[in-house]
C-alpha positions in Angstrom: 49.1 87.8 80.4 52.1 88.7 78.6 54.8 85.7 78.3 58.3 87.0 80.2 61.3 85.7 78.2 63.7 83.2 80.3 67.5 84.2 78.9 69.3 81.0 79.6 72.0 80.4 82.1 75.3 81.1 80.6 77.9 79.0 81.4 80.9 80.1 83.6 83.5 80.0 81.5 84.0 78.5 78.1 85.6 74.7 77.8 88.4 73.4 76.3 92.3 74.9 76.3 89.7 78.7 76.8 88.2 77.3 80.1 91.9 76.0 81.4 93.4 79.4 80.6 90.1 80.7 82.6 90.4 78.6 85.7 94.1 79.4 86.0 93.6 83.1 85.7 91.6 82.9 88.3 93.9 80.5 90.5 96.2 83.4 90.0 93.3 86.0 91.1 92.9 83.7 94.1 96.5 84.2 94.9 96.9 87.6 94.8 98.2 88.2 91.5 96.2 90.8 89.8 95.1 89.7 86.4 92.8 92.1 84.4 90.7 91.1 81.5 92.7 92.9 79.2 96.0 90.6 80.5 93.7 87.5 80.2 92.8 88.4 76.3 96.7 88.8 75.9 97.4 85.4 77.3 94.8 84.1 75.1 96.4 85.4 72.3 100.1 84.3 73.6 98.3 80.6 73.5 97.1 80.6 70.1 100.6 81.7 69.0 102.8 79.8 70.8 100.4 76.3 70.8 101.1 73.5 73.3 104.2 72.6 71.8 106.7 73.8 73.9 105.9 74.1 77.9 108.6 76.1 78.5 108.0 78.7 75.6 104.5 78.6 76.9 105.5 79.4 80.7 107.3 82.4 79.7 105.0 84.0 77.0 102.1 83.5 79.3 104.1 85.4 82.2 104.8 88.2 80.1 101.4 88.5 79.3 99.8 88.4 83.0 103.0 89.4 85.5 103.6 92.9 86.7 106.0 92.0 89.3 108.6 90.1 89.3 108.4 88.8 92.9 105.1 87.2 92.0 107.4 84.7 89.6 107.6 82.2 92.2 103.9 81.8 92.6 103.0 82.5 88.9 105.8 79.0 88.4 103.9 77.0 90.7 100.6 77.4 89.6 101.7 77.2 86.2 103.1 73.3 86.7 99.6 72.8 88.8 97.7 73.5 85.3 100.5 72.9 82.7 101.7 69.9 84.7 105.1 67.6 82.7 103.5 64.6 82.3 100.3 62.6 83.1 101.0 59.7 85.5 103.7 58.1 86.3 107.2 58.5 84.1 108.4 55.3 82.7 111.7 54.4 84.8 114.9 54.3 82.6 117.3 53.9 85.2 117.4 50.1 85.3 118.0 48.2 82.3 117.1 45.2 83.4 113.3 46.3 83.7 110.8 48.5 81.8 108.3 48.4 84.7 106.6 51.9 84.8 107.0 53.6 88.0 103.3 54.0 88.9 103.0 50.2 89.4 106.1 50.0 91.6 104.8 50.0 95.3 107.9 50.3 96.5 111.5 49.4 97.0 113.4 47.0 99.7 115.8 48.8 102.0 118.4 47.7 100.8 118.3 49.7 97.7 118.0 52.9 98.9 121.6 53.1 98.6 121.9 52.0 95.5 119.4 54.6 94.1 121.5 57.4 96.1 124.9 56.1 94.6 122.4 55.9 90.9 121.4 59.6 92.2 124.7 60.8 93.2 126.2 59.8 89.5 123.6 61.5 87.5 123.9 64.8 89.6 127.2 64.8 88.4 126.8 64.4 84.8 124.5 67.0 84.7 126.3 70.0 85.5 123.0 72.5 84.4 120.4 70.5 85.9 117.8 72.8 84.0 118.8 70.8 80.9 117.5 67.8 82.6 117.7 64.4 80.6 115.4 61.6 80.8 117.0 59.1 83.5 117.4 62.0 86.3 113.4 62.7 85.4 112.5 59.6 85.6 114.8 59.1 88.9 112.8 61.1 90.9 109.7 60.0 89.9 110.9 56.8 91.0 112.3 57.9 94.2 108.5 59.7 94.9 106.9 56.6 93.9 109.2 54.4 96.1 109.9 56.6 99.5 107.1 59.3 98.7 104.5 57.3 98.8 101.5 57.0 101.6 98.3 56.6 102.4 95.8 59.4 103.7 92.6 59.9 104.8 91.4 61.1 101.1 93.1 58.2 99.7 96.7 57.3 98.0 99.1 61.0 98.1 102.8 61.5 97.9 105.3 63.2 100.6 108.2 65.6 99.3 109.3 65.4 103.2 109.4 61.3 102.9 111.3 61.3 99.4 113.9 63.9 100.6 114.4 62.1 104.2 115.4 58.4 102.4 117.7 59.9 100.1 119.6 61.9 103.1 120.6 64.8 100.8 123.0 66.1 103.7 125.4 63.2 102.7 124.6 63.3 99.7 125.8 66.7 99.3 129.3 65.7 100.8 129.9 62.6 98.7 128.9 65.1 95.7 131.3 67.6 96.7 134.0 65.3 97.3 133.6 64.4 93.9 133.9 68.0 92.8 137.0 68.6 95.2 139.0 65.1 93.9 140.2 66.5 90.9 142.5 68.9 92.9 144.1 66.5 95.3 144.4 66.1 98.6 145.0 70.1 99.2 142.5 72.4 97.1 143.1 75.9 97.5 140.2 78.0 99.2 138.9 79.6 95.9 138.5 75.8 94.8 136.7 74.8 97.9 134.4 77.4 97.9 133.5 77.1 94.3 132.9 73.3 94.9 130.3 73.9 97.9 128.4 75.9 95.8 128.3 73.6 92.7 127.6 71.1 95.2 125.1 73.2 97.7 123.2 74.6 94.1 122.2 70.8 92.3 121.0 69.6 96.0 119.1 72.7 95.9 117.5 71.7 92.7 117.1 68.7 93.3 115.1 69.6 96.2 112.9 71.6 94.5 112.4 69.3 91.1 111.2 66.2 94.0 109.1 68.6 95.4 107.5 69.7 92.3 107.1 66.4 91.0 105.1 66.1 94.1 102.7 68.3 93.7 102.5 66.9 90.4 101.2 63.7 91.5 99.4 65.0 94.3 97.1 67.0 92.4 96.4 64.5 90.0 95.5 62.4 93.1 93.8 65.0 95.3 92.8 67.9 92.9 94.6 70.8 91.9 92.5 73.2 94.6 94.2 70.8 97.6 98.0 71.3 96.6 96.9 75.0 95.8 95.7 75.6 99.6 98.8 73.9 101.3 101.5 73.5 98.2 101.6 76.8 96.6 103.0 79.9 98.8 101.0 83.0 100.0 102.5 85.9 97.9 105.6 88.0 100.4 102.8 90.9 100.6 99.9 88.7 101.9 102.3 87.0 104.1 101.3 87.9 108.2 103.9 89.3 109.8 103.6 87.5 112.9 103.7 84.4 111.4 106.3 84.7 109.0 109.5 82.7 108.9 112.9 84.1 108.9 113.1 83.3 104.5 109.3 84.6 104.5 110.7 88.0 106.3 113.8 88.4 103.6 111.6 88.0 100.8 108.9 90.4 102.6 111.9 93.2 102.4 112.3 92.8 98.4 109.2 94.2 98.1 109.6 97.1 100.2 111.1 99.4 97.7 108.5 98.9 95.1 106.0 99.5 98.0 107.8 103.0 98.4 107.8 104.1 95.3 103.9 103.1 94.9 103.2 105.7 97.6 105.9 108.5 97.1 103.8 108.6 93.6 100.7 108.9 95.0 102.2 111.5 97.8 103.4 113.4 95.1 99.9 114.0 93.2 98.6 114.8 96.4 101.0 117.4 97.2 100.5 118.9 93.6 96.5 119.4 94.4 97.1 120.8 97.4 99.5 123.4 96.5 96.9 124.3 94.0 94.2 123.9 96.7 91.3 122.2 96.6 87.3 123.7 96.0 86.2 125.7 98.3 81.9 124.5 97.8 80.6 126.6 100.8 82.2 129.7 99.3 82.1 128.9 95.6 78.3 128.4 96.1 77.8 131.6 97.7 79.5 133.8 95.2 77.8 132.5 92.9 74.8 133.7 93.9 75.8 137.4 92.0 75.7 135.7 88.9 72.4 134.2 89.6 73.4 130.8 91.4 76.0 129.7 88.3 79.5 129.2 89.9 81.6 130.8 87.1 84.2 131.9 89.9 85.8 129.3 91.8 86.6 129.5 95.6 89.7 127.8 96.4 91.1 126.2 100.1 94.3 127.6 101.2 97.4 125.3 100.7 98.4 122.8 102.6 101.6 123.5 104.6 105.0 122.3 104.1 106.2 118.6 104.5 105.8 117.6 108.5 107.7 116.1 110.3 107.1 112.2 111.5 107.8 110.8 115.0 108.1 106.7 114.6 107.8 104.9 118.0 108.1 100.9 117.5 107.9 98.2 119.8 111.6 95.6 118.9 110.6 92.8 121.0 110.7 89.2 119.5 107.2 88.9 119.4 106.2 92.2 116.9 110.2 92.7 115.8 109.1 91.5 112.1 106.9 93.8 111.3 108.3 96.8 113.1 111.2 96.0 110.9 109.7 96.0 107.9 107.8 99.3 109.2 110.9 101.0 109.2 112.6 100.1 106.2 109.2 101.2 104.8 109.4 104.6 106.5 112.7 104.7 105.9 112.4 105.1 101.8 109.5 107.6 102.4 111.5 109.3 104.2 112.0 112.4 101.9 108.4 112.9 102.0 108.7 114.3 105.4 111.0 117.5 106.5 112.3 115.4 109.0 112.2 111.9 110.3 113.1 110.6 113.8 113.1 106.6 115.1 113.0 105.9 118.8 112.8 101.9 119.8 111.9 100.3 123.0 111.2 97.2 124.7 110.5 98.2 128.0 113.0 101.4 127.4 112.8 103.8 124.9 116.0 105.4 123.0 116.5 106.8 119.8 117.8 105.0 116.7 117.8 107.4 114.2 121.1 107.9 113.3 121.1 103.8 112.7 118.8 105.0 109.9 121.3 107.5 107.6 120.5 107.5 103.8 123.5 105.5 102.7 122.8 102.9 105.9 122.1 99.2 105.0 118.9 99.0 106.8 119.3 95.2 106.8 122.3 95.8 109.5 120.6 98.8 111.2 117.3 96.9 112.2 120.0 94.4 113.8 121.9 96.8 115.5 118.8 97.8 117.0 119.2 95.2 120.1 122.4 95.1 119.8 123.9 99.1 120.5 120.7 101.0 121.4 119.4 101.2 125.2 115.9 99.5 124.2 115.5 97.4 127.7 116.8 98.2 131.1 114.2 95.4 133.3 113.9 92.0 132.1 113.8 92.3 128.6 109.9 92.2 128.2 107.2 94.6 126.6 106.2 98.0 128.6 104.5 99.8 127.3 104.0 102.2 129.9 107.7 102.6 131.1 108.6 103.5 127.2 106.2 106.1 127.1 107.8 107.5 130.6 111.3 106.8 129.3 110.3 108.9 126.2 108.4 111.8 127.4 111.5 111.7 130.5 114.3 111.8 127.6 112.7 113.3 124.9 109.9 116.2 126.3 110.3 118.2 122.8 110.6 115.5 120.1 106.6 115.9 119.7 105.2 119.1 118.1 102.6 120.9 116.5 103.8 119.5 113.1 105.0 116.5 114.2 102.7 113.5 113.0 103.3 110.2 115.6 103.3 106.8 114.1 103.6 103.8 116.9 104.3 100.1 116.3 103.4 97.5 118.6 100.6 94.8 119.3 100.0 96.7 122.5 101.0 93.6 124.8 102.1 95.1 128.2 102.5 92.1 130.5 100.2 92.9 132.3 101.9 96.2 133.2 100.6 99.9 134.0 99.8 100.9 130.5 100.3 105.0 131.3 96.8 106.1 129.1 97.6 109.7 130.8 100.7 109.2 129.3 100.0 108.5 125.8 96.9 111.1 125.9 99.8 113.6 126.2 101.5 112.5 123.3 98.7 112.5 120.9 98.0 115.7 122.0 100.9 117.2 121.4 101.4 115.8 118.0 99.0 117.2 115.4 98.4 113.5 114.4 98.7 110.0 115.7 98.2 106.7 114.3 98.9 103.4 116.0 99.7 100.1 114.0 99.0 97.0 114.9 100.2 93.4 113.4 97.8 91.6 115.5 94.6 90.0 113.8 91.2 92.5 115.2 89.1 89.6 117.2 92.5 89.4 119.5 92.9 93.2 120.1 92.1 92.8 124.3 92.9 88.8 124.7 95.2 88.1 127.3 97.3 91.4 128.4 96.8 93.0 125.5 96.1 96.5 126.6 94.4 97.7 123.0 91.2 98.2 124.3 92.4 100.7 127.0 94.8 102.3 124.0 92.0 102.8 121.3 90.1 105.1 123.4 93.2 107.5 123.2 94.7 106.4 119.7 93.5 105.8 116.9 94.6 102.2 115.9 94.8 100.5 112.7 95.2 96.5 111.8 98.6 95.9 109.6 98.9 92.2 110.1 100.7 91.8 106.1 102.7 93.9 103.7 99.6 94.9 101.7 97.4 96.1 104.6 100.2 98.0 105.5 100.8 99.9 102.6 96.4 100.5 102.4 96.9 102.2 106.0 99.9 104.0 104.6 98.7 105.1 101.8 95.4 106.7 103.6 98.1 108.4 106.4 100.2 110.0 104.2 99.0 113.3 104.1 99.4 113.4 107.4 
């Protein structure tokens, strides 16, 4: 019986600074950031250049080596000071003289001096007019302000609250005693240029400061709970991954930076596409059977017919409260594709529909037009709720030609009628006259038919596809386009 040779079990990764680099390569991966091998070789190499000795040298050398985009800065940043965290433990406190207590020992401070850390607070904001050149007594402030106000107990054991921190050092008054500071060297009348330039000074360090408290948070809570815990709830989903119906209003601005990117991702591909298909692609049915005169070796090939010109696209979204997000971000999506198609035209509705696509001009700020949207166009004319069914009637009523042979319809909604007639004949119609149609839906699958959705009623006539973030969006996009 012949012996079988056992290979053994490699390990994961390697250890040491190789294995850290690993792991956060593949926090990064778990993020969304792409991060090839190749990149990960480069950031190797960036490490044994650079060394350990300078974080910040490090942060930026390893960010050239893994970042494509420069939106995913914010999240490369925080996962960077997750695995290349400031310190270890707790600072040593250097704001009182009197002591040399380190703050990880403190557990806590009286009330009464919480207002004389904020007045200790208040004076070294202003001495430090570039707060990225921090020195060592606002660093070790704030760790003593986390380790004083920050501090609780949870079910996992010791952790630290931002949220806690933030709320005992009232940073709304803090920002006006700092900008009355700022303003006093003017008098008692500054001039509005003064003012102005004051409330930012003032607005920009509270801003900083904010976000140096919250990273020294993290900070500590990872070394108390694990990096993987502050990386589920600390670290931000990247703007593409975000869902659209759960984004917040800061979550939706940064969602838009990354629609022109997006755009030109797919005009690129459109464009390649366009190029085969002039050319036309292989025929196989024919090639194979003229092939048969020169004894079943296709030296001639066949080719398809070209595609026709550019069509035209027919966008129908739903601008209630509830889907307004992502038909937004639709449009503005659509709206830098647009000279893909020979012609593009935008109708809205709530319960109405009327057409907006003069709103959408090529010099138009498409920031303003999605808000003029509610504002100037006849989108409701009930009680201000989804119908689906009455915007298809308001449509076809208004609008009988706007659908053609080379017309392709796209329509945005979640398909939430309210419990409303949800006119199938009507969008049957539609589809047919169109020479394609596509439906997109923000809504997570498993609740396509809860409530009064009317999706399940719609799919048999549509063909529907999920979009619930910026990245599923452009997938279904990017499979429509040669439509």
């Amino acid at each position: 019986m012949s012996s079988r040779r056992v290979r053994p079990k490699q390990p994961l990764a390697p250890h040491g600074i190789p294995g850290h680099l690993v792991e956060f390569v593949e926090a990064l991966r778990g993020q969304g950031i792409s991060v090839g091998p190749s990149e990960t070789v480069d950031a190797g190499r960036v490490m044994s250049v650079l060394g350990l000795g300078s974080r910040e040298a490090l942060r930026e050398g390893i960010a050239c080596a893994v970042l494509r985009r420069p939106d995913h800065r914010e999240t490369y940043d925080m996962l960077f000071d997750l695995f290349f965290p400031a310190a270890i433990g707790g600072r040593t406190v250097l704001v009182d003289e009197d002591t040399d207590d380190d703050a990880s020992d403190d557990p806590g401070l009286p009330a009464e001096d919480v207002e004389a850390m904020r007045s200790a607070l208040l004076e070294l904001l202003a001495d430090n007019p570039d707060l990225a050149r921090l020195d060592e007594r606002l660093t070790a402030m704030i760790a003593k302000i986390i380790e004083s106000y920050g501090r609780y107990d949870s079910s996992r054991g010791p952790s630290y609250s931002s949220y806690q921190a933030l709320k005992a050092m009232n940073l709304d008054d803090l920002e006006g005693r700092l900008l009355a500071g700022l303003l006093a060297p003017y008098g008692d009348e500054p001039t509005p240029t003064q003012e102005q330039i004051a409330k930012a000074i003032a607005a920009q360090r509270i801003t900083q400061l904010r976000k140096m408290v919250e990273n020294e948070t993290k900070r500590r809570t990872a070394e108390r709970l694990g990096r993987e815990h502050v990386q589920t709830y600390g670290v931000p989903q990247l703007a593409e991954n975000v869902e659209f119906l759960r984004a917040s209003g800061e979550q939706l601005r940064q969602m838009r930076r990354v629609v022109a990117p997006l755009a030109r991702t797919l005009a690129t591909r459109l464009a390649a596409r366009r190029r085969r298909s002039r050319a036309g692609e292989i025929d196989l049915r024919k090639t194979l059977r003229k092939s048969m005169s020169t004894g079943g070796v296709p030296i001639d090939v066949v080719l398809k017919k070209p595609h026709p010109a550019r069509p035209e696209l027919v966008v129908l979204c739903d601008v209630s409260g509830s889907v307004a997000g992502f038909s937004h971000f639709t449009l503005m999506l659509v709206h830098a594709l647009r000279q893909q198609f020979s012609r593009v035209r935008v109708f809205a509705f709530i319960d109405t529909t009327d057409e907006v696509t003069a709103l959408f001009g090529p010099d138009a700020d498409l920031a303003v037009a999605v808000q003029r949207i509610t504002r100037e166009a006849g989108v409701y004319t009930r009680d201000g709720h989804s119908d689906y069914g009455n915007a298809f009637v308001s449509f076809l009523h208004k609008y009988p030609t706007a659908l053609s042979p080379r017309s392709s319809l796209l329509i945005l909604g979640d398909g939430r009628n309210n419990y409303r007639n949800p006119e199938t004949e009507l969008l049957a119609r539609m589809v047919n006259a169109s020479r394609h149609a596509h439906w997109l839906n923000p809504e997570p699958l498993h609740l396509w038919g809860s409530g009064d959705s009317a999706v399940p009623r719609y799919t048999d006539v549509i063909t529907m596809h999920e979009c619930r973030s910026a990245k599923q969006l452009a997938g279904v996009i990017d499979q429509l386009l040669p439509i």
